[in-house]
C-alpha positions as CSV (number, residue, x, y, z in Angstrom):
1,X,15.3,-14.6,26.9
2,X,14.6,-15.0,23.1
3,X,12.2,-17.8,23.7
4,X,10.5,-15.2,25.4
5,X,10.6,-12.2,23.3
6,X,8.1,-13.0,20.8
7,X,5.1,-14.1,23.1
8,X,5.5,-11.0,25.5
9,X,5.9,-8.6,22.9
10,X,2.8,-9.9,21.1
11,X,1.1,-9.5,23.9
12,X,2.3,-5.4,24.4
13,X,1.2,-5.0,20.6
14,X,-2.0,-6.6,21.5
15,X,-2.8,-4.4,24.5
16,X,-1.6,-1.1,22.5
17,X,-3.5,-2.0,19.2
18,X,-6.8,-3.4,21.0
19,X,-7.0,-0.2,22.5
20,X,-6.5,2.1,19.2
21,X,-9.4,-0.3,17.3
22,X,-12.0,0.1,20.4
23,X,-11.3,3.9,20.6
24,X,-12.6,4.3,17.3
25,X,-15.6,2.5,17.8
26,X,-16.7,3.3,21.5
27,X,-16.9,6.5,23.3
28,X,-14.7,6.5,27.0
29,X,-15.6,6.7,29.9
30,X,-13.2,8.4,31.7
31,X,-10.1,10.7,30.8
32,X,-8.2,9.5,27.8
33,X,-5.0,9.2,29.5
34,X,-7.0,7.7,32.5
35,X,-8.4,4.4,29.8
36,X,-5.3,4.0,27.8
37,X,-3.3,3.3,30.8
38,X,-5.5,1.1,32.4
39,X,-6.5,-0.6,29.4
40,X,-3.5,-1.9,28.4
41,X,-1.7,-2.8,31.7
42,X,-5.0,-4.6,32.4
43,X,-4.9,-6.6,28.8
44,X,-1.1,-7.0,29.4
45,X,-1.1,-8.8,31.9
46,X,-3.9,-10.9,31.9
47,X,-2.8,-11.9,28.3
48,X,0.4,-13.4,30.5
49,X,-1.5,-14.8,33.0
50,X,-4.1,-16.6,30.5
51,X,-1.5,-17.5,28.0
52,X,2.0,-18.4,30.1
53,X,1.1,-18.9,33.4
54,X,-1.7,-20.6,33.4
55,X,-0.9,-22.3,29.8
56,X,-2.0,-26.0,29.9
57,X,-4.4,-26.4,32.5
58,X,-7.5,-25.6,30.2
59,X,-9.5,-28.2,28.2
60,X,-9.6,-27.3,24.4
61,X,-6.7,-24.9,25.1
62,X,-7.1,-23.0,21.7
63,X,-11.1,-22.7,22.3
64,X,-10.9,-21.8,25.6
65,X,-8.4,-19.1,24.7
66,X,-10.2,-17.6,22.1
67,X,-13.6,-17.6,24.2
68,X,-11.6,-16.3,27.7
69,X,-9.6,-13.4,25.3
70,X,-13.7,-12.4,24.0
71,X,-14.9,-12.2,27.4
72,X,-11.7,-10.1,28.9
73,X,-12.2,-7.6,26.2
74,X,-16.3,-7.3,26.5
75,X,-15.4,-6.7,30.3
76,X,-12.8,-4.4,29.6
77,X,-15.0,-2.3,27.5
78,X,-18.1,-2.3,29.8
79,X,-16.2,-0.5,32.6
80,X,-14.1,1.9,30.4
81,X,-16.6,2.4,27.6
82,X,-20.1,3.1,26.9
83,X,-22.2,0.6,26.9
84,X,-23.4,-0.9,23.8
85,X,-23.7,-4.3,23.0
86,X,-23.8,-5.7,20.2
87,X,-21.0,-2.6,18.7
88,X,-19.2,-4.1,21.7
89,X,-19.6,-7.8,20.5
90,X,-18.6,-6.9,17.3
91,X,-15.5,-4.9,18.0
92,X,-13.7,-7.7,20.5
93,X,-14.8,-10.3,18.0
94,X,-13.3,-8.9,15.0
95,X,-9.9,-7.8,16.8
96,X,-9.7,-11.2,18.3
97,X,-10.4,-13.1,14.5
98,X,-7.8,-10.7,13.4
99,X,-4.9,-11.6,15.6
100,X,-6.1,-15.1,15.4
101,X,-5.6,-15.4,11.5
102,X,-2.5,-13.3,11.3
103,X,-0.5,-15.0,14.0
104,X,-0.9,-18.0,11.8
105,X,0.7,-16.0,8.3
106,X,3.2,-14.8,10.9
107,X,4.1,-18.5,11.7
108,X,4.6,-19.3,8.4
109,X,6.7,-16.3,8.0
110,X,9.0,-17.0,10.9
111,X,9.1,-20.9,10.0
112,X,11.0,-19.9,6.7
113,X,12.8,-16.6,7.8
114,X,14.3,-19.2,10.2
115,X,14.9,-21.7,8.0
116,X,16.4,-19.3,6.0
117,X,19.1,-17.8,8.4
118,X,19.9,-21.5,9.7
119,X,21.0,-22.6,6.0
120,X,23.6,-19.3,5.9
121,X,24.1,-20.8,9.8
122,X,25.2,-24.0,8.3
123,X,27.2,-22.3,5.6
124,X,29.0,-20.7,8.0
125,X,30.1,-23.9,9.7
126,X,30.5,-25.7,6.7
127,X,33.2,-23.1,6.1
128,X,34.5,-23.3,9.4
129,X,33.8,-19.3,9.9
130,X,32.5,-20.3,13.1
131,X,34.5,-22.7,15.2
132,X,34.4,-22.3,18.7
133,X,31.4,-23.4,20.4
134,X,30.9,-20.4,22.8
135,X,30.7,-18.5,19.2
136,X,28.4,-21.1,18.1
137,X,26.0,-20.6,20.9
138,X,26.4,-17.0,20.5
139,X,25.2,-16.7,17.0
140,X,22.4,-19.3,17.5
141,X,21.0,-16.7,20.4
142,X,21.3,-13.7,18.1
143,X,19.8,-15.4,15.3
144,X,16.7,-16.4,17.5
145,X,16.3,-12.9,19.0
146,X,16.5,-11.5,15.3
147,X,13.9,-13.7,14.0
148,X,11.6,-12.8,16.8
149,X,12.4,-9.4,16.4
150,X,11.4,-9.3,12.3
151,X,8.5,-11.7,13.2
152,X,7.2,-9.4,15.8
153,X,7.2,-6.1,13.8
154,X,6.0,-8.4,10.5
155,X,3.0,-9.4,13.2
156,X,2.4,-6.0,13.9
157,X,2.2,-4.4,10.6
158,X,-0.2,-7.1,9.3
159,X,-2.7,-6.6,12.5
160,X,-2.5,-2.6,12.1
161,X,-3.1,-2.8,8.6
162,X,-6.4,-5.5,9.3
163,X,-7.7,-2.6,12.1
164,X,-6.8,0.2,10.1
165,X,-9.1,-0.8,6.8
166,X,-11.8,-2.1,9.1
167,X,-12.0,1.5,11.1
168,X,-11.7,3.3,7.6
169,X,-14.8,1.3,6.3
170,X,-16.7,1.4,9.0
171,X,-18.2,4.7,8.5
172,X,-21.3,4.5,10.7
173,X,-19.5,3.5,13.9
174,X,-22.2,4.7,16.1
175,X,-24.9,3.4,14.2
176,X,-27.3,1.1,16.5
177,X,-26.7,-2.2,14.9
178,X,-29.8,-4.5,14.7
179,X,-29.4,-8.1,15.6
180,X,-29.7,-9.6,12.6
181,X,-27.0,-7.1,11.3
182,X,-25.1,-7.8,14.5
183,X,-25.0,-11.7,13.1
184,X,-24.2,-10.7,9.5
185,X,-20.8,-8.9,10.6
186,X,-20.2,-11.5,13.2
187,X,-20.2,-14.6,11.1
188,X,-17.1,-14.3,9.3
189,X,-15.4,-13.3,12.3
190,X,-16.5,-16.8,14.1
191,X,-15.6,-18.4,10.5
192,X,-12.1,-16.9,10.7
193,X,-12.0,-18.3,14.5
194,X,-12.8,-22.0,14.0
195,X,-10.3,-22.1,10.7
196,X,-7.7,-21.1,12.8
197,X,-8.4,-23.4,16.0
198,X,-8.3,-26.2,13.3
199,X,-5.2,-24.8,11.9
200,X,-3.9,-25.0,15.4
201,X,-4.7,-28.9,15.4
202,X,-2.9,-29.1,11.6
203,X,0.2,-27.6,12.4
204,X,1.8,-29.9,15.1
205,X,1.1,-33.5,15.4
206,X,2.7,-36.2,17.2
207,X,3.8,-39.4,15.5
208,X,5.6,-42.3,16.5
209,X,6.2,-40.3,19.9
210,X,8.2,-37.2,17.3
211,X,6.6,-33.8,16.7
212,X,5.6,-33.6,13.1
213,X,5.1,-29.8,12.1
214,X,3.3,-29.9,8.9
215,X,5.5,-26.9,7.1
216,X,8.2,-29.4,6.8
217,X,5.6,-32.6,6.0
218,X,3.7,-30.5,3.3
219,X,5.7,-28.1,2.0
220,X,2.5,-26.4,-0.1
221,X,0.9,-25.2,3.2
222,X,3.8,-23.1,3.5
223,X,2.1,-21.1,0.7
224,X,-1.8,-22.2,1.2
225,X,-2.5,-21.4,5.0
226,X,-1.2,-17.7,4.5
227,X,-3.7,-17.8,1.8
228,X,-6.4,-18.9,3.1
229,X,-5.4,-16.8,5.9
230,X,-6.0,-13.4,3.6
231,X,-8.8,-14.6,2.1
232,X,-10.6,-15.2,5.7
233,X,-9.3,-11.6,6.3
234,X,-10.2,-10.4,3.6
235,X,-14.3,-12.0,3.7
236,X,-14.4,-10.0,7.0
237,X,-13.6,-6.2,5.4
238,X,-15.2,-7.3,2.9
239,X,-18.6,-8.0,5.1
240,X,-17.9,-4.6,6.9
241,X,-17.9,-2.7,3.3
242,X,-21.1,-4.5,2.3
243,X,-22.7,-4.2,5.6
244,X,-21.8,0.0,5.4
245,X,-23.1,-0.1,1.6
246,X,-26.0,-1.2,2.6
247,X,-26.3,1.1,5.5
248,X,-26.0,4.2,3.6
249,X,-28.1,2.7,0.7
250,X,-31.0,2.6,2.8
251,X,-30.5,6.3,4.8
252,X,-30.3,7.6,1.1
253,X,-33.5,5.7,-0.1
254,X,-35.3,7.3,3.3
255,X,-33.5,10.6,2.6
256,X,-35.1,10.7,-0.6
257,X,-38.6,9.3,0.3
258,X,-38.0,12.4,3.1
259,X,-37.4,14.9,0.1
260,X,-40.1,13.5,-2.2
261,X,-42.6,13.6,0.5
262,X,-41.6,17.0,0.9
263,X,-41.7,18.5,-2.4
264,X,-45.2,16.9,-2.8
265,X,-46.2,18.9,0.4
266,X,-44.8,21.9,-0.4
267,X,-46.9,21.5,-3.9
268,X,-50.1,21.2,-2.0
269,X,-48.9,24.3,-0.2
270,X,-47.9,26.4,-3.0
271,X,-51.0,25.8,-5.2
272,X,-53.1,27.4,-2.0
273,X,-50.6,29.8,-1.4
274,X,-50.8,30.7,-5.2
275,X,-54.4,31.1,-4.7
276,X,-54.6,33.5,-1.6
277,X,-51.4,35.4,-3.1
278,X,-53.3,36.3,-5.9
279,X,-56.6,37.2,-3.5
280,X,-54.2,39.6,-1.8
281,X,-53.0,41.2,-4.7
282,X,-56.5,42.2,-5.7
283,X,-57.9,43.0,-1.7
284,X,-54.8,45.3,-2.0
285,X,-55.8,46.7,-5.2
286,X,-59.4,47.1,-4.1
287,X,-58.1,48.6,-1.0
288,X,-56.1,51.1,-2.1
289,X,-58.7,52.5,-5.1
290,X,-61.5,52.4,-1.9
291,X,-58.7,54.9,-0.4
292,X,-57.9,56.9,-3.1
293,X,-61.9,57.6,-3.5
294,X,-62.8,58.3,-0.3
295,X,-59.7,61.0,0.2
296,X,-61.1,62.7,-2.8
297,X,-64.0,62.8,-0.4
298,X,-62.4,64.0,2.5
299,X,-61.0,66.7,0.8
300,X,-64.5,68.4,0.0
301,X,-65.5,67.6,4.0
302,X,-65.4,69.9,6.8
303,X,-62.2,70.5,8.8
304,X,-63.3,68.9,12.1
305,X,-64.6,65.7,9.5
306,X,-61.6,66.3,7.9
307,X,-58.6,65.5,10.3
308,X,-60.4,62.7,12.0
309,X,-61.0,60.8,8.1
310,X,-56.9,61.4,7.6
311,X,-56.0,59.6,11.0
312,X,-59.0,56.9,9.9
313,X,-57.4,56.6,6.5
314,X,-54.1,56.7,7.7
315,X,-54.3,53.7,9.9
316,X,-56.4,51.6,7.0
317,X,-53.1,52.3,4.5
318,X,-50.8,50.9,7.4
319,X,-52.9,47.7,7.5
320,X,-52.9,47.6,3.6
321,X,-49.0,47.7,3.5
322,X,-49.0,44.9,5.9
323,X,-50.4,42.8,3.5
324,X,-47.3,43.3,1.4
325,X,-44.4,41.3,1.5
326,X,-40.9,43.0,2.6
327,X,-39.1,41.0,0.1
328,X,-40.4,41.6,-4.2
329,X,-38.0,38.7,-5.8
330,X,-39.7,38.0,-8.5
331,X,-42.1,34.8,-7.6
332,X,-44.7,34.9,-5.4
333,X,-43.4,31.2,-4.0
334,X,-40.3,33.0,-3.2
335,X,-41.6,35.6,-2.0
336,X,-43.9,33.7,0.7
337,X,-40.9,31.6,1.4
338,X,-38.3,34.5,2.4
339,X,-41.1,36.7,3.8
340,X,-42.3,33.7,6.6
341,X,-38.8,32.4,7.2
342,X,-37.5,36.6,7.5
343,X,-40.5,37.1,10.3
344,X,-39.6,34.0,12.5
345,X,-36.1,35.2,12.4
346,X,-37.2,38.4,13.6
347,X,-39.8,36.5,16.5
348,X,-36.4,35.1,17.9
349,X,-34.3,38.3,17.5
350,X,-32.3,37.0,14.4
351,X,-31.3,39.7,12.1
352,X,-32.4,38.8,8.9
353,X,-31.1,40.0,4.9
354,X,-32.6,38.8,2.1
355,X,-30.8,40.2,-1.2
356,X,-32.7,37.7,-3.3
357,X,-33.8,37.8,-6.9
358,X,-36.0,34.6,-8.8
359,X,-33.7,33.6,-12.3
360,X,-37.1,34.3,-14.9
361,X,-34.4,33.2,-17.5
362,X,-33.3,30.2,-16.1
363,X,-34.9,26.8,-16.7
364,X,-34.9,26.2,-12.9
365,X,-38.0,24.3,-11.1
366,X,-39.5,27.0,-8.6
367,X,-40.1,23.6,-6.3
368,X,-36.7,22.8,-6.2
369,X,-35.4,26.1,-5.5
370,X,-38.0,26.3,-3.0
371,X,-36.8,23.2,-1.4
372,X,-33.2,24.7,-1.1
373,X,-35.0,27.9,0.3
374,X,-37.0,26.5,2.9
375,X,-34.3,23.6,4.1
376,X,-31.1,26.4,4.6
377,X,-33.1,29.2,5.8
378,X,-34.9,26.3,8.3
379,X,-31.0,25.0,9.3
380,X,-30.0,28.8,9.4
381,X,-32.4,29.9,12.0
382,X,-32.1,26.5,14.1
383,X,-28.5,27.2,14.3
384,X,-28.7,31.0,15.0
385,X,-31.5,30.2,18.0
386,X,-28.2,28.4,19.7
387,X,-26.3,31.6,19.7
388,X,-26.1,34.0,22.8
389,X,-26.3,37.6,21.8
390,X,-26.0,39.6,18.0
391,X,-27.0,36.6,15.5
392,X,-27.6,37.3,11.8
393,X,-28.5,35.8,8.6
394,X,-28.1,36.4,5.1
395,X,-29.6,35.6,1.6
396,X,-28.4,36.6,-1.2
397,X,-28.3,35.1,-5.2
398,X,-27.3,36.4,-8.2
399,X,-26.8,34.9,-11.7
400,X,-23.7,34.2,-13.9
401,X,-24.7,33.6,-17.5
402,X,-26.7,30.1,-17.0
403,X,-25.2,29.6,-13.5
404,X,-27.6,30.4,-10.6
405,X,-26.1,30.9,-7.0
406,X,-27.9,31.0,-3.7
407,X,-25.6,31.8,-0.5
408,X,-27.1,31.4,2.9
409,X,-24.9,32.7,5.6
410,X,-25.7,32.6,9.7
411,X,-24.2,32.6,12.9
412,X,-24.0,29.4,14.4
413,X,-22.8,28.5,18.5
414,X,-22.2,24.2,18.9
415,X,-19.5,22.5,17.1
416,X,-20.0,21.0,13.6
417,X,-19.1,17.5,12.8
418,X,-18.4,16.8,9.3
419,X,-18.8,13.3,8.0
420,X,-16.7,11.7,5.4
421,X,-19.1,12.9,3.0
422,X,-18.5,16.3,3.5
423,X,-21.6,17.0,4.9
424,X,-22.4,18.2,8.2
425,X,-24.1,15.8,10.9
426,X,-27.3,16.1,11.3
427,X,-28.5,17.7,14.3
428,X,-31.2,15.0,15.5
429,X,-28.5,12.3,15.9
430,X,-25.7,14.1,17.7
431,X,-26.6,17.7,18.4
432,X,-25.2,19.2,15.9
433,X,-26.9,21.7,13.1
434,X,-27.1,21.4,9.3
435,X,-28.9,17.7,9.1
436,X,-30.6,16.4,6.2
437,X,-31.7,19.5,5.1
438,X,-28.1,19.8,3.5
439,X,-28.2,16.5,1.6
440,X,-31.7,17.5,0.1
441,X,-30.2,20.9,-1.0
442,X,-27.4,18.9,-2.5
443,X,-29.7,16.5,-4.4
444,X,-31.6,19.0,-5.7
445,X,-28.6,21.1,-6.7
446,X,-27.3,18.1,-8.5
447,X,-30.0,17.9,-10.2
448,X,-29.2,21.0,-12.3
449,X,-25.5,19.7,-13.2
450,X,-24.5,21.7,-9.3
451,X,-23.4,20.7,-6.1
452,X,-23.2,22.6,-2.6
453,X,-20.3,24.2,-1.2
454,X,-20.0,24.4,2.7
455,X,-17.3,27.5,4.7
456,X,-16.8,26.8,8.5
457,X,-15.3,30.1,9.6
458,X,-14.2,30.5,13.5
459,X,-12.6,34.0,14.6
460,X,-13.1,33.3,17.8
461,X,-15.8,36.3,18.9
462,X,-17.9,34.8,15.7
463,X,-18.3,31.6,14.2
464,X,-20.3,31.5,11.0
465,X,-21.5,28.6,8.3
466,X,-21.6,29.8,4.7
467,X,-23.7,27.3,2.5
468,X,-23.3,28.6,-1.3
469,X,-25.7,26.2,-4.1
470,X,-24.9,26.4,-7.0
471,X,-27.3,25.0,-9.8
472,X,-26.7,25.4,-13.4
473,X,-30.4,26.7,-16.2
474,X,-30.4,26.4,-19.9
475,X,-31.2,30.2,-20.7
476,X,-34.3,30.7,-22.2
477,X,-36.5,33.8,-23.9
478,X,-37.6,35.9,-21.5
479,X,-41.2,36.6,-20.7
């Protein structure tokens, strides 16, 4: 029964782990109870039947086991899973190169726990603390089932700890691998594969009709296959860390050719926005001293004249206070900015407050705190169009001493997923709000020595997403 022990409870560990490191890659199919039940009762037993019962009658044994334990978890994973390739590929290729490697550091380990245990064994004899041969027997069986035992669980820790780091460093787990990249994580995974099927070939050899096991032979690979073991381990978490580096390298060069695209638009806009603010403040002007003259007028015309000019009048003034914006902060940029972003909140039935005042004594960019205007109030109004019923936003800043704060707070309906980060998904991958918008805030804001800080709240009638920047200005002379 100890013979037995280790294989079959390598093979549970197997079926329980493979499951955990897919799960955190691949999305199921089915219920969760439904694919971890079938998963590894499937895997289970077709380890046995690949490994024990039909152990032998395979050409290249070690190859054709690898190749066969590949295939069963790509099938596996196309009828529990959603389908996609090459993350499929990648995930049984990388599971199977990890309990490839570490079976062989767990050989080693068992080869000299056991050598270990039979030199106190011998002692024992030698001492004649163990005589009878029924007692003999006996402590030979529990000494076998021990080692297995302490083997198994070493096994396990090892293979948890390989899945566990890769999982962890693999950040973007549902991002669409390309094939080349596909190759580039794969590679040290086949590496790691063929090292141990030549391994296989090193350890036991037959000469002179006796099996030579090259522990005792060459004492030194004792301590060299477990390390070149690691090291094979280690070159494939240390592919997945460059492959993810590189990954969110090249989302934060395109996030910032995003944001330096769109500050130079908003530029273009903002100089003829400058323009037809300032034609508006002197139509208004005009306007109003064409008004004031012609009630003088009125006032001098007859009384049937009279009451129909007020009316006349009365209605021009409404259309001159149109032309004014609801919101005075200080900047006409920030004015245009609240006052277009206020009116499309109120198109969609979004109450909208703007308690917002421009820092004159701050040495802040107007672009860049137009950039953090436009993206949250954007993100704010996007969120609040997936609420049913009362929705609201509010703006607000105020200053403390050098410090400048801008808090944007709305209602908001879907689920948020935060990323390790600490940034919010962004809404075009995955449905959720609060994209890129947030990161360009958060570049900008760190541009002033600041930095974003993001409330979830959930009171169950109201959920609501609080987004305070905070962006520090030398003080200078006011104007």
């Amino acid at each position: 029964m100890s013979d037995m022990l280790f294989p079959v409870s390598i093979y549970l560990i197997d079926s329980i782990l493979s499951y955990t490191y897919t799960r955190g890659f691949l999305k199921g199919k089915y219920g969760k109870g439904v694919v971890l039940g079938v998963w590894e009762i499937s895997y289970f037993f077709i380890q046995i039947i690949v490994f024990e019962v039909l152990d032998g009658r395979f050409p290249d044994e070690e190859v054709t086991g690898i190749i066969l334990n590949v295939c069963v978890l790509l099938l596996m994973q196309f009828l529990l899973f959603t389908k996609d390739t090459k993350n499929n590929f990648f995930v049984a290729v990388s599971f199977v190169a990890g309990k490839e490697t570490i079976k062989y550091i767990a050989s080693v380990f068992s080869f000299i726990f056991a050598g270990i245990w039979n030199k106190v064994f011998d002692f024992l004899i030698g001492k004649s603390m163990l005589n009878a041969t029924d007692t003999i027997f006996f402590w030979a069986d529990i000494s076998k089932a021990v080692t297995a035992i302490i083997c198994t669980l070493f096994y396990t820790f090892l293979l948890s700890v390989y899945l566990f780091v890769i999982r962890k460093k693999f950040v973007k787990k549902y991002y669409l691998l390309q094939t080349h990249e596909n190759v580039f994580l794969i590679l040290p995974c086949i590496a790691a594969l063929c090292i141990s099927v030549t391994m296989k070939m090193m350890i036991i050899s037959v000469e002179n009709g006796m099996t030579v096991i090259i522990y005792d032979a060459v004492p030194a690979t004792k301590f060299w296959i477990p390390v070149i073991c690691v090291l094979l381990l280690s070159t494939i978490i240390a592919s997945v860390i460059l492959f993810q580096k590189l990954v969110q390298y090249n989302e934060e060069t395109r996030k910032r050719a995003m944001l330096e695209n769109q500050v130079q638009q908003m530029q273009r806009e903002i100089v003829e926005i400058q323009d037809i603010y300032t034609d508006m403040r002197g139509l208004r002007h005009d306007m109003r001293s064409h008004l004031a003259n012609i009630s003088l007028l009125v006032k001098n015309a007859p009384d049937s004249v009279n009451e129909e000019l007020e009316n006349y009048i009365g209605k021009m003034e409404e259309t001159v206070k149109k032309l004014d914006f609801a919101y005075q902060t200080g900047n006409p940029i920030t004015d245009i900015i609240i006052h277009q972003k206020g009116q499309e909140a109120e198109k969609k039935q979004i109450q909208f407050k703007a308690d917002f005042v421009y820092p004159q004594k701050l040495s802040i960019d107007v672009y860049d705190i137009a950039v953090i205007l436009n993206n949250a109030l954007e993100n704010a109004v996007e969120a609040c169009c997936k609420v049913e019923g009362k929705k609201e936003i509010k703006l607000q800043s105020y200053v403390k001493g050098s410090l400048f704060f801008i808090e944007v707070e709305n209602d908001f309906g879907d689920e948020i997923a935060i990323e390790e980060s600490g940034l919010p998904v962004s809404s075009k991958r995955s449905g959720n709000m609060h994209g890129i918008g947030i990161s360009n805030i958060q570049r900008c804001a760190k541009k002033y020595m600041g930095d974003i800080d993001i409330v979830i709240s959930d009171t169950g009638n109201r959920k609501t997403f609080s987004l305070t920047v905070m962006m520090n200005g030398k003080l200078t002379a006011a104007i």
